[in-house]
C-alpha positions as CSV (number, residue, x, y, z in Angstrom):
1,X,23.7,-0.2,1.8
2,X,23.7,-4.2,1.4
3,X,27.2,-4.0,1.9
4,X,26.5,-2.5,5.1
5,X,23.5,-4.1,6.1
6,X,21.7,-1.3,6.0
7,X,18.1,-2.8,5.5
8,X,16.2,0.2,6.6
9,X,17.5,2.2,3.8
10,X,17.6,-0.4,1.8
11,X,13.8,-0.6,2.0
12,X,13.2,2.8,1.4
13,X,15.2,3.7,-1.2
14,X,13.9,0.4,-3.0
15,X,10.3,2.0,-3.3
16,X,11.6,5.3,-4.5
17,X,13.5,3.4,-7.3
18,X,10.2,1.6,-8.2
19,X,8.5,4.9,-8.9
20,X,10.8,5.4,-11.2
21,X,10.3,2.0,-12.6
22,X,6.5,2.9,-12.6
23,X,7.1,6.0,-14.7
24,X,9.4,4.7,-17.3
25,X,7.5,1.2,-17.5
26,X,10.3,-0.5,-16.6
27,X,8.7,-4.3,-15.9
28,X,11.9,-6.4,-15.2
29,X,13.8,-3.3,-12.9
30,X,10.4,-3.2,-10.6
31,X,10.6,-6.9,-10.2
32,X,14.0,-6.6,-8.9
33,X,13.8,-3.7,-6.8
34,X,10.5,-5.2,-5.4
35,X,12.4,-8.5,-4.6
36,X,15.4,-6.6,-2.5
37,X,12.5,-4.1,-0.7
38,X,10.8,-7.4,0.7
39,X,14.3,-8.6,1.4
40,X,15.5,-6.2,3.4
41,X,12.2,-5.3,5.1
42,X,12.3,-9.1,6.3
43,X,16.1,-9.2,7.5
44,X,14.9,-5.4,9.2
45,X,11.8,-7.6,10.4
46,X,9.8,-4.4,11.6
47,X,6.0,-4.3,10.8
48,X,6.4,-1.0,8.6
49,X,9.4,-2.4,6.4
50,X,7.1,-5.4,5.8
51,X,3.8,-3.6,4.8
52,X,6.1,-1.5,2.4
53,X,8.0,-4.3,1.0
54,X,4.5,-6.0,0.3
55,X,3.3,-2.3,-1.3
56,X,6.3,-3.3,-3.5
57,X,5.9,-6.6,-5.1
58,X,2.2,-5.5,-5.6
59,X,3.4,-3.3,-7.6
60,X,5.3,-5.5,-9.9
61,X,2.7,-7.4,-9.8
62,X,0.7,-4.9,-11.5
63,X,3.2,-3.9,-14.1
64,X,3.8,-7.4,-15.1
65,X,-0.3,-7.8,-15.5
66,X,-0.8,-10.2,-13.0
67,X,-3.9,-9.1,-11.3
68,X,-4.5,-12.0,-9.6
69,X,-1.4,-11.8,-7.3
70,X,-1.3,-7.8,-7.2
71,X,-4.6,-8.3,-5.5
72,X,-3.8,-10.6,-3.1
73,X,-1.0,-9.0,-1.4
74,X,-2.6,-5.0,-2.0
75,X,-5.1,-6.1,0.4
76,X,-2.9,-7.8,2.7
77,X,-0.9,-4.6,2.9
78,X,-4.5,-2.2,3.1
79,X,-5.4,-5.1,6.0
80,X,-2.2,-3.9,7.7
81,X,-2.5,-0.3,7.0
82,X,-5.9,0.0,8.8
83,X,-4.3,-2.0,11.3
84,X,-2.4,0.4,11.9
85,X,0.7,-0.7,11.0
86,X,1.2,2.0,8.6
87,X,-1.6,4.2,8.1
88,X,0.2,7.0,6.3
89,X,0.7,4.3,3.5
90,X,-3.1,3.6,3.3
91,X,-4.0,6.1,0.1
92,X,-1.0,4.5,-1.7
93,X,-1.9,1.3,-1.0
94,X,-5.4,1.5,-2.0
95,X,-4.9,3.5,-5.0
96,X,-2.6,1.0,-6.4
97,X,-5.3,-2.0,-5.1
98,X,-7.7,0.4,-7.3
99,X,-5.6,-0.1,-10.4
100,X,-4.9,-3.7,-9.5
101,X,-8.6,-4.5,-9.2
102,X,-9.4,-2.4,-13.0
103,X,-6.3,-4.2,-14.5
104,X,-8.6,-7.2,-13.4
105,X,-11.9,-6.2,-14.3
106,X,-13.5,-5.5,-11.2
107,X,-14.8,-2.3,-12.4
108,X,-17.4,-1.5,-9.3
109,X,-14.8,-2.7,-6.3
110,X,-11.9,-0.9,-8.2
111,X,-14.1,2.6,-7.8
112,X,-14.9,1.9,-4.0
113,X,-11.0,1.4,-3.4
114,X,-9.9,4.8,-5.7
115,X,-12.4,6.4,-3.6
116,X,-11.4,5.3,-0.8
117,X,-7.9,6.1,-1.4
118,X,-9.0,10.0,-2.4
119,X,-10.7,10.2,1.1
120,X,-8.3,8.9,3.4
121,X,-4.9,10.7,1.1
122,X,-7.2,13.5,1.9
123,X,-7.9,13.4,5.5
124,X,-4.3,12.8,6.1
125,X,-2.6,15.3,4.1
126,X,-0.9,13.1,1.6
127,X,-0.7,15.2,-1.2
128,X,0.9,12.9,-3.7
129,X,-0.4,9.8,-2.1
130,X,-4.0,11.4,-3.3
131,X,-2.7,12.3,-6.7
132,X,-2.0,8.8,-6.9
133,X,-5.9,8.3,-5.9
134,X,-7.2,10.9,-8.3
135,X,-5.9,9.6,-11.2
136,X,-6.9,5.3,-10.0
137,X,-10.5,7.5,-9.6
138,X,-10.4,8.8,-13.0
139,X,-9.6,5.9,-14.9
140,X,-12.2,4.0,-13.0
141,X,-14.8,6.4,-14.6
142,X,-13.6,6.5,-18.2
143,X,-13.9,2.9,-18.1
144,X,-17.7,3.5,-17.2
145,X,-17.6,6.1,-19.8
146,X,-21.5,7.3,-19.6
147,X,-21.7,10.5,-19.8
148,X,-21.9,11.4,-16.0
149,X,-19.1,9.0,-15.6
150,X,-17.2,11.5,-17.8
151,X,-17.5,14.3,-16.1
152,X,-16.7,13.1,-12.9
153,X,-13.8,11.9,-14.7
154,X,-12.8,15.4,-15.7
155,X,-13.8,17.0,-12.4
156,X,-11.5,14.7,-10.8
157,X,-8.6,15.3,-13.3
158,X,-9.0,19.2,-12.2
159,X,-8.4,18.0,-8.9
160,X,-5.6,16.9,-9.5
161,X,-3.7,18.5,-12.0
162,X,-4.4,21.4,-8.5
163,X,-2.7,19.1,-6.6
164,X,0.7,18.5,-8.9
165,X,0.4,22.8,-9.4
166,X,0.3,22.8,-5.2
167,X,2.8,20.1,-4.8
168,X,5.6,20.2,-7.8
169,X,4.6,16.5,-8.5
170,X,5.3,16.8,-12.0
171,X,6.1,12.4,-12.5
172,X,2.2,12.2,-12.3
173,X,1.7,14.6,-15.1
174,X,1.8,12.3,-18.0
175,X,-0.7,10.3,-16.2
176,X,-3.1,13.5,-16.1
177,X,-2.2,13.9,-19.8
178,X,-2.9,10.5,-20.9
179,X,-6.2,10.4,-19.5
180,X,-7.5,13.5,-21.1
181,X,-6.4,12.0,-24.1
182,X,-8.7,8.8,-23.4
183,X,-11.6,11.3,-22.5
184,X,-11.1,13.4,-25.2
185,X,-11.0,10.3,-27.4
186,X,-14.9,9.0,-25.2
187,X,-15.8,12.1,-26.5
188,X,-15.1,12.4,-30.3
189,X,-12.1,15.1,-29.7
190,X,-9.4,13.8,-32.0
191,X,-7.7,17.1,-32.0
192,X,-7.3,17.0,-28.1
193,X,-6.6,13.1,-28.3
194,X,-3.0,14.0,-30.3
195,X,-2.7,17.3,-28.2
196,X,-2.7,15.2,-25.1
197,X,-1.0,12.4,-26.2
198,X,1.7,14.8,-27.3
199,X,2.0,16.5,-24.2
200,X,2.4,13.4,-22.5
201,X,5.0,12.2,-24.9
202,X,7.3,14.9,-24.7
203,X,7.0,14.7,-20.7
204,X,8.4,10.9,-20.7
205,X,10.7,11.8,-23.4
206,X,12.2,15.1,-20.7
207,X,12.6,11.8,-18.5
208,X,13.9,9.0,-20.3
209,X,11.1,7.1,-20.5
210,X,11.9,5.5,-24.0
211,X,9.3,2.5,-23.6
212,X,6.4,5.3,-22.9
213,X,7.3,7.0,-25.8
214,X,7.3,4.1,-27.8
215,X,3.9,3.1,-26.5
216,X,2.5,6.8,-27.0
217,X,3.8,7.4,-30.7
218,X,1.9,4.0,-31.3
219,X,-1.0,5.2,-29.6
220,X,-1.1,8.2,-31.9
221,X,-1.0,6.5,-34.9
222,X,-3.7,4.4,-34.3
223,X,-5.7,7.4,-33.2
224,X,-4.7,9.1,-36.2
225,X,-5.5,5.9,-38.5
226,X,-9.4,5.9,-36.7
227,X,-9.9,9.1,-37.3
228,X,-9.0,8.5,-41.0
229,X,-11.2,5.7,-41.3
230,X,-13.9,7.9,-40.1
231,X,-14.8,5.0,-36.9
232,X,-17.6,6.2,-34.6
233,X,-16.8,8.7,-32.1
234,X,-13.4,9.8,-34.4
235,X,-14.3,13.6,-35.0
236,X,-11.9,17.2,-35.2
């Protein structure tokens, strides 16, 4: 495609590589895919390849924990969506502006934008666009963790785990898997903490994802070393 100019691709295929990116938490690959997506949507120069190639480097942004600048641009590119630039695009883009914003500690404008994003993914029939939402939504209230915070938390992980069953969208299910876990875990379940965390493990392991594993099997153990130490909320 760069050999050919062939920038509208180009852009597109980009974003699809920095889902994958996204699900194996690969940080440098997401930076460089980001990079050529902006790239080519500025040598395509239409309005839609820009907005995405934005949605992009947000994205990296967020990977690489810089909140600051994943910000920034997420709400230029949510500015252009409701523009109507790209209005399709708007649950993605505030979904990811959701997880920007708790990656920043902006617990209160993070829940408006998650949901936000579950409304509009909604209303427009984006399926996985409003996965996407649900699970920003979900990890918004386990950060509250009070107890009605919880179970909107679960309510909204039923929602979705409907919504990967409707739409075959099984790269989200880790995500689903991992936040049961951290519920499970708000709640004193440490049996349903390592079932979760399992399930999740195995999932990135069936796609490559060596770094998620790595992360999970740490995870574990320091569940597993908590519960042995008998810390509060640490119960069978």
């Amino acid at each position: 495609m760069r050999a050919h100019s062939e920038n509208e691709n180009l852009n597109a295929i980009e974003n699809a590589r920095i889902e994958m990116d996204i699900a194996l938490a690969n940080v440098a690959a997401a930076r460089d895919h980001a990079r050529s997506a902006l790239e080519a949507g500025d040598k395509l120069g239409t309005p839609y390849a820009r907005v995405t190639g934005l949605a992009a480097i947000a994205t990296a942004h967020r990977l690489n924990e810089q909140w600051d600048e994943a910000v920034a641009v997420l709400q230029e590119a949510v500015s252009a969506a409701t523009g109507g630039l790209y209005r399709i695009g708007e649950g993605w883009f505030r979904a990811e502006l959701a997880e920007a914003l708790l990656g920043r500690g902006d617990l209160d404008q993070a829940e408006h934008e998650a949901q936000t994003a579950v409304t509009v993914a909604h209303a427009r029939h984006s399926r996985c666009h409003e996965i996407r939402a649900n699970l920003a939504l979900a990890r918004t209230q386990l950060r509250r963790a009070c107890a009605q915070a919880l179970d909107r938390a679960e309510q909204t992980l039923l929602c979705t785990q409907e919504l990967i069953d409707e739409t075959g969208a099984r790269l989200y299910q880790p995500g689903v898997h991992e936040c049961r876990a951290h519920l499970a875990q708000l709640r004193g379940d440490t049996s349903s903490v390592r079932r979760e965390l399992d399930a999740a493990r195995r999932l990135y392991a069936e796609m490559g994802a060596t770094a998620q594993v790595e992360r999970l099997s740490k995870e574990m153990d320091g569940s597993e070393r908590r519960a042995l130490l008998g810390e509060p909320g640490a119960k069978s």
